[in-house]
DOPAMI-219993 format. One record per residue (C-alpha): residue in three letters; residue number from 1; x, y, z. Coordinates in nm, 4 decimals, always signed. Example, Ala and Ser with C-alpha at 12.3 -4.5 7.8 and 13.67 -1.06 7.14 Angstrom:
% residues 2
<'ALA',1,<+1.2300,-0.4500,+0.7800>> <'SER',2,<+1.3670,-0.1060,+0.7140>> 
***
This chain:
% residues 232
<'UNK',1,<+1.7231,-6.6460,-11.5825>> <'UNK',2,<+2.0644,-6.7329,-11.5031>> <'UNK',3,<+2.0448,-6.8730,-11.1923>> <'UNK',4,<+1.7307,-7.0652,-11.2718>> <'UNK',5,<+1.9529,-7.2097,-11.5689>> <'UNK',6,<+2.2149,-7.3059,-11.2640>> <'UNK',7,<+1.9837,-7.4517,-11.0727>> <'UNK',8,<+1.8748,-7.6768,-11.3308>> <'UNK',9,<+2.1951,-7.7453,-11.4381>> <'UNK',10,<+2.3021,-7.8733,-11.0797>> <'UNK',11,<+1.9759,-8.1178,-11.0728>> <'UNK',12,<+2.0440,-8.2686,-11.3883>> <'UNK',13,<+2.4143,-8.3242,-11.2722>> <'UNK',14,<+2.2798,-8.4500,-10.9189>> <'UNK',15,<+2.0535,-8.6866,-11.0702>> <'UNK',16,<+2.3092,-8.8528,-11.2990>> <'UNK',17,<+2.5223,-8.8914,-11.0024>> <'UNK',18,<+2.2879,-9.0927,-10.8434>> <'UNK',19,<+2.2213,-9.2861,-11.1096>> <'UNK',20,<+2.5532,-9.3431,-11.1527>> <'UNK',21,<+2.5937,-9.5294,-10.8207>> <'UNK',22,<+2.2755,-9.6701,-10.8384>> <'UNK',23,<+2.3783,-9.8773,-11.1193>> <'UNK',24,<+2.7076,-9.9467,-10.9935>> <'UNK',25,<+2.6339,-10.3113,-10.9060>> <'UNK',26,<+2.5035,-10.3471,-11.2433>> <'UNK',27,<+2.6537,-10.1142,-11.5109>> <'UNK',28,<+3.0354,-10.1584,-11.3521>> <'UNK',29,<+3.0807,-10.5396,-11.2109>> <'UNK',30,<+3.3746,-10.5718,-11.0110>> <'UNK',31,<+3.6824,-10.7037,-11.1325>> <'UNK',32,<+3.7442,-10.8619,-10.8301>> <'UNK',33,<+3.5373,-11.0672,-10.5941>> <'UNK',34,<+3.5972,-11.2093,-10.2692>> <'UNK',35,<+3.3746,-11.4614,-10.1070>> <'UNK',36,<+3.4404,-11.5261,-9.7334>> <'UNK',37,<+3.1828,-11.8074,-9.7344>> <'UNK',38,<+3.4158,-11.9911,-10.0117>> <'UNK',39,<+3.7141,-11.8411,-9.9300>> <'UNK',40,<+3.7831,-11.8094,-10.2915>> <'UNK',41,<+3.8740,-11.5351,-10.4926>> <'UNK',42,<+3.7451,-11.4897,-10.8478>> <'UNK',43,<+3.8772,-11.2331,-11.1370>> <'UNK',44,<+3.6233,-11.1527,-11.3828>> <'UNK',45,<+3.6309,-11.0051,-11.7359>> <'UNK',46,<+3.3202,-10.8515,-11.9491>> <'UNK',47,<+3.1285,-11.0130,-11.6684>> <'UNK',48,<+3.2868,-11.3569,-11.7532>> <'UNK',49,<+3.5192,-11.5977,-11.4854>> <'UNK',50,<+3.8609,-11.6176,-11.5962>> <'UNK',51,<+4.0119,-11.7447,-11.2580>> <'UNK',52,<+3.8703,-11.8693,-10.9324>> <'UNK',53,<+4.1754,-11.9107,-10.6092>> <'UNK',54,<+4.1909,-12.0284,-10.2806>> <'UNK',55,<+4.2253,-11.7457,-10.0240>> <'UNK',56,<+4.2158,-11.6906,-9.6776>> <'UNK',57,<+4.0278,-11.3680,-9.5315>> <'UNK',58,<+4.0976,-11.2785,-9.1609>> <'UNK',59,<+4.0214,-11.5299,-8.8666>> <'UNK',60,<+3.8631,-11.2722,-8.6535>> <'UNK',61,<+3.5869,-11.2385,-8.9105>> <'UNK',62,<+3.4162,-10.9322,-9.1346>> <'UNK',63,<+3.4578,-10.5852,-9.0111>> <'UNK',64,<+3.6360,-10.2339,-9.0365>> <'UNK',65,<+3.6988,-10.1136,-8.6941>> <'UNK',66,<+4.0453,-9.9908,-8.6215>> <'UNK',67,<+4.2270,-10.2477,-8.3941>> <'UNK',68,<+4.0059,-10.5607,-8.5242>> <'UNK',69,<+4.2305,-10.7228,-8.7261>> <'UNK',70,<+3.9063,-10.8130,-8.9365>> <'UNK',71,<+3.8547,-10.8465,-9.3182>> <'UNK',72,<+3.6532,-10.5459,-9.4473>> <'UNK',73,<+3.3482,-10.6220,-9.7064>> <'UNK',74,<+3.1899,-10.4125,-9.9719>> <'UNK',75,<+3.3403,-10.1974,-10.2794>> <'UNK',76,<+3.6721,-10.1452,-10.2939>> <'UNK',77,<+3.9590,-10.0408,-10.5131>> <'UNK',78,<+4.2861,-10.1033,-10.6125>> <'UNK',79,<+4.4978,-9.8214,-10.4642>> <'UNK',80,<+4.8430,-9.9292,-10.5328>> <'UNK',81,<+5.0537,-10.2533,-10.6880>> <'UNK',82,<+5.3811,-10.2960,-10.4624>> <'UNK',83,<+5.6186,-10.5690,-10.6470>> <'UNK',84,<+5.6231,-10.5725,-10.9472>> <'UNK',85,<+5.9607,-10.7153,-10.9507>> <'UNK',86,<+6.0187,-10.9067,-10.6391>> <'UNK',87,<+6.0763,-11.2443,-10.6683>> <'UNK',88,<+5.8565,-11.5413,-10.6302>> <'UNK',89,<+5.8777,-11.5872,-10.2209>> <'UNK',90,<+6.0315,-11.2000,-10.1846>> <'UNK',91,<+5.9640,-11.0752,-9.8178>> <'UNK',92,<+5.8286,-10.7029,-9.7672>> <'UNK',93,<+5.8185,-10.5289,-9.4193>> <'UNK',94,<+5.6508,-10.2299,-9.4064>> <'UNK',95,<+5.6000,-10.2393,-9.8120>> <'UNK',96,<+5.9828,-10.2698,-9.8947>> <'UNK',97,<+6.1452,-10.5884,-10.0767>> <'UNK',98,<+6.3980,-10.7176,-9.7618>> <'UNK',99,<+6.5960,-10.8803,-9.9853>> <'UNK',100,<+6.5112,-11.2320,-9.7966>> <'UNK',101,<+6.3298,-11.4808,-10.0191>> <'UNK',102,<+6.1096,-11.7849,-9.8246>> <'UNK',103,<+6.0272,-12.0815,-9.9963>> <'UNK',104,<+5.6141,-12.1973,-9.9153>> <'UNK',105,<+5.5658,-12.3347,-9.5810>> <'UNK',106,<+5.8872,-12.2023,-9.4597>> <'UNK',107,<+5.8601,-12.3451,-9.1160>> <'UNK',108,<+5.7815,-12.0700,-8.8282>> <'UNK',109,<+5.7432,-11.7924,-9.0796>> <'UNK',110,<+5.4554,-11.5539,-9.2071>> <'UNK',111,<+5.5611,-11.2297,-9.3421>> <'UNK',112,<+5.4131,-11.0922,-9.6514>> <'UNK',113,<+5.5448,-11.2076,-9.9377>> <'UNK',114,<+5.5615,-11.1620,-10.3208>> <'UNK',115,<+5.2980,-10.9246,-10.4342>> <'UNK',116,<+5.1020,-10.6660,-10.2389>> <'UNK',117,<+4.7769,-10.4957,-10.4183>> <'UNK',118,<+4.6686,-10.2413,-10.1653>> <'UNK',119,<+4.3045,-10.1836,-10.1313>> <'UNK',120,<+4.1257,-9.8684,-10.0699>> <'UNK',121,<+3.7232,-9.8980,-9.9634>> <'UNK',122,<+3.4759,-9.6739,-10.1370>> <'UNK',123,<+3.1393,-9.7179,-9.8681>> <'UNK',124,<+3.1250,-9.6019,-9.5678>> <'UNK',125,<+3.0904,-9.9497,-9.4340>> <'UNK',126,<+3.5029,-10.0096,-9.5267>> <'UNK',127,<+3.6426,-9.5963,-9.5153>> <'UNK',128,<+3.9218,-9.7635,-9.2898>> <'UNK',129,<+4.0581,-10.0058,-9.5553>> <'UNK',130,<+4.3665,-9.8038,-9.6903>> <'UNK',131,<+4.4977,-9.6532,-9.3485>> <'UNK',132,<+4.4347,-10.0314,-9.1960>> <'UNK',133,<+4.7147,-10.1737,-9.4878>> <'UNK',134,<+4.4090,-10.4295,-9.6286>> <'UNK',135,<+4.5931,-10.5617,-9.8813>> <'UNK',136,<+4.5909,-10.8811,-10.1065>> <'UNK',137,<+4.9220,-11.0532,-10.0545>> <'UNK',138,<+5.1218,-11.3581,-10.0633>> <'UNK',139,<+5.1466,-11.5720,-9.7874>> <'UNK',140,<+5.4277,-11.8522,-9.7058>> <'UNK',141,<+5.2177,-12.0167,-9.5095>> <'UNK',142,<+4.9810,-12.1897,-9.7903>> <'UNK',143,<+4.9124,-12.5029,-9.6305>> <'UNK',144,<+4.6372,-12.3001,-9.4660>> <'UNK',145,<+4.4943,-12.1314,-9.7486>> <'UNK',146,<+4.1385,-12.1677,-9.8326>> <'UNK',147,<+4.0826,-12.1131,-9.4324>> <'UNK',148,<+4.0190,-11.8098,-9.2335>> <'UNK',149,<+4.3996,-11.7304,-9.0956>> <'UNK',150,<+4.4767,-11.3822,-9.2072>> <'UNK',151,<+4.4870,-11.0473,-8.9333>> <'UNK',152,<+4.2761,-10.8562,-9.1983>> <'UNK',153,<+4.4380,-10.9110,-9.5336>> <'UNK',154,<+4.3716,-11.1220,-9.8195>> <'UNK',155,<+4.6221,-11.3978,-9.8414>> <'UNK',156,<+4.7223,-11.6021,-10.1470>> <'UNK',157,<+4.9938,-11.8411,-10.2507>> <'UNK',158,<+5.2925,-11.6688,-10.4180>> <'UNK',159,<+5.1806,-11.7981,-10.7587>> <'UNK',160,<+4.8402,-11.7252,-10.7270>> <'UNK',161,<+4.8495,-11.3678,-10.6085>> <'UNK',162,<+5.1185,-11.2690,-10.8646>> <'UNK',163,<+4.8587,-11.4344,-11.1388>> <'UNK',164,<+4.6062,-11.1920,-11.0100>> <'UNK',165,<+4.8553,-10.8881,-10.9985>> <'UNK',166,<+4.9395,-10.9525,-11.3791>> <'UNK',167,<+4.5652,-10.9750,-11.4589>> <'UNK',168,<+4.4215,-10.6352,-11.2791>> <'UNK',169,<+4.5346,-10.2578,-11.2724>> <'UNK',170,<+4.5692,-10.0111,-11.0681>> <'UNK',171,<+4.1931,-9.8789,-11.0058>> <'UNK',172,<+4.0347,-10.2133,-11.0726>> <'UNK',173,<+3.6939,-10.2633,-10.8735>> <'UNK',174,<+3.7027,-10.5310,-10.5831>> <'UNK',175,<+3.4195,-10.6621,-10.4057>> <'UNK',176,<+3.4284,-10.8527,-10.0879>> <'UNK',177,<+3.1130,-11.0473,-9.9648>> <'UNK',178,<+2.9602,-11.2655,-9.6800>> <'UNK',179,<+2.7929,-11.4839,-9.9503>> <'UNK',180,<+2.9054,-11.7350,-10.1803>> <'UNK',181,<+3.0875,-11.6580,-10.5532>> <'UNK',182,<+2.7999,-11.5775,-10.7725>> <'UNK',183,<+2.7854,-11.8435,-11.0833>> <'UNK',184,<+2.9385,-11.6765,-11.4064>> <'UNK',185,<+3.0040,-11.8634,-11.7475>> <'UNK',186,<+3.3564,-11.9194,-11.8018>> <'UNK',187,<+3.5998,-11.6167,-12.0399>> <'UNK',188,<+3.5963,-11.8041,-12.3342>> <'UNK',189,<+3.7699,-11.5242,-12.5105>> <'UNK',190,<+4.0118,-11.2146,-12.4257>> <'UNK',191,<+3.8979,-10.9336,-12.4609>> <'UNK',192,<+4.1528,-10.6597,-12.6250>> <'UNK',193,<+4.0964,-10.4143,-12.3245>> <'UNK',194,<+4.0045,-10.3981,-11.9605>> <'UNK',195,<+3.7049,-10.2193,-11.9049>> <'UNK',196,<+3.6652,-10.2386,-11.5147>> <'UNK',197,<+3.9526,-9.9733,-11.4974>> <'UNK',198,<+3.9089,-9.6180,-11.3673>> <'UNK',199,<+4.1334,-9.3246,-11.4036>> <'UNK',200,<+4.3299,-9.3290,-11.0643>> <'UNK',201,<+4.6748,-9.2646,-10.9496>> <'UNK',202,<+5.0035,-9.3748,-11.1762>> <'UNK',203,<+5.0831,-9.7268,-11.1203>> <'UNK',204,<+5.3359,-9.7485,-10.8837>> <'UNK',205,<+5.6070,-10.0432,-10.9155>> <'UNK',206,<+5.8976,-10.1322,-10.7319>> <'UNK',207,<+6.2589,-10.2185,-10.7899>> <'UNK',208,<+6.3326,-10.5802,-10.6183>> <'UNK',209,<+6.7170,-10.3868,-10.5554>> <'UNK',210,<+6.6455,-10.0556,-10.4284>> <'UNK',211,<+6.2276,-10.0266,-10.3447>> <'UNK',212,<+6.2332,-9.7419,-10.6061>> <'UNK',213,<+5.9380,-9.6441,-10.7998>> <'UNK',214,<+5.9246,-9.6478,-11.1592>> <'UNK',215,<+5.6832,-9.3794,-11.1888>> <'UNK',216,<+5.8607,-9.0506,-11.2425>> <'UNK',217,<+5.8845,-8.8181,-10.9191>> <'UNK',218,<+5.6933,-9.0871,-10.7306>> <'UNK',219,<+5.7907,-9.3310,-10.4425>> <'UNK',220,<+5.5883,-9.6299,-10.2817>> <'UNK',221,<+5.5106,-9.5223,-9.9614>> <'UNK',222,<+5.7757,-9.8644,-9.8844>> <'UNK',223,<+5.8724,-9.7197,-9.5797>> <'UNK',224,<+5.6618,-9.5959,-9.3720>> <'UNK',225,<+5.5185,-9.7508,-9.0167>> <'UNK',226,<+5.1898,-9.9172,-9.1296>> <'UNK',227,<+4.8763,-9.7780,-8.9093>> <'UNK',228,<+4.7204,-9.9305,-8.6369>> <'UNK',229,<+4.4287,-10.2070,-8.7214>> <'UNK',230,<+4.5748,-10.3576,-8.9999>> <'UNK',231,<+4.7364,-10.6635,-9.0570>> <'UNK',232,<+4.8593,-10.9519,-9.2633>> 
***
């Protein structure tokens, strides 16, 4: 009798699960999306458009293979927040504030600048996102924006991208497409809570001076050698 109550048990949690994700496109919109058609980038609320922004995906396409440099579509999630205190124009290498600060269009310049918001893929399809260092980040060079330019990243102007930062949190859906934005009404309220949130790692935030994390007995990984098949 037991085990036939285990058994049952284990189908009724199976099937939920697979409802679960089933519903996913539905139930839980992204907060997030992407459109490499548009090259625009549009945050969403209770299924509402609060802000659409020019963006530039990678210009060696849509993919996920190590050593592409391409721009990865599908589910994803907000992994970590690097910046929260960097300056407009502040210049990370390898996730850590330099100290330098670039105005836009700095001439011969394109590190990442201002904000990173690291993204880790949840399909198959983009498993590679994290270890790749797909990130959405501010660019100096945003004359090009609103073009394919990137190595694999999504870039942003410095104001743009540190809008978005403010407006999502750690564990926040993203979804990158092929297709066009789809047409949502405009937020004509705000809502008292985020509800596109799940329960994921502590926020992590740096220090502009010293690249320390906030978060008690934690560290941004600022310093260590990003993998092969990423890029900016």
């Amino acid at each position: 009798m037991f085990f036939r109550l285990s058994f049952l048990a284990c189908v009724v949690l199976a099937t939920a699960n697979v409802d679960l994700f089933a519903a996913s496109d539905t139930t839980i919109p992204p907060r997030v999306i992407i459109s490499v058609r548009d090259q625009k980038l549009m945050v969403i609320d209770h299924g509402q458009r609060v802000a659409v922004y020019p963006v530039s995906t990678s210009k060696f396409g849509i993919g996920d293979r190590w050593g592409s440099m391409t721009t990865p579509l599908g589910w994803l999630q907000v992994a970590e927040k690097i910046g929260d205190h960097a300056p407009t124009g502040a210049v990370f290498h390898k996730r850590r504030f330099t100290g330098e600060i670039l105005v836009p269009n700095a001439p011969g310049r394109d590190p990442i600048v201002t904000r990173i918001i690291w993204l880790r893929g949840l399909e198959r399809s983009n498993a590679n996102a994290f270890s790749r260092c797909i990130y959405i980040h501010g660019t100096p060079q945003e004359k090009i924006i609103g073009k394919p330019a990137s190595y694999g990243c999504v870039r942003m102007s410095s104001k743009d991208v540190a809008e978005v930062y403010a407006q999502i949190q750690i564990g926040a859906l993203v979804r990158i497409i092929p297709d066009s934005l789809p047409n949502l009404p405009k937020l004509k309220s705000n809502p008292s809570q985020d509800i596109f949130t799940a329960e994921t790692p502590q926020k992590r935030t740096l220090d502009s001076a010293t690249g320390k994390s906030s978060a008690p007995g934690k560290h941004v990984s600022s310093t260590a050698t990003p993998r092969r098949g990423g890029g900016a």
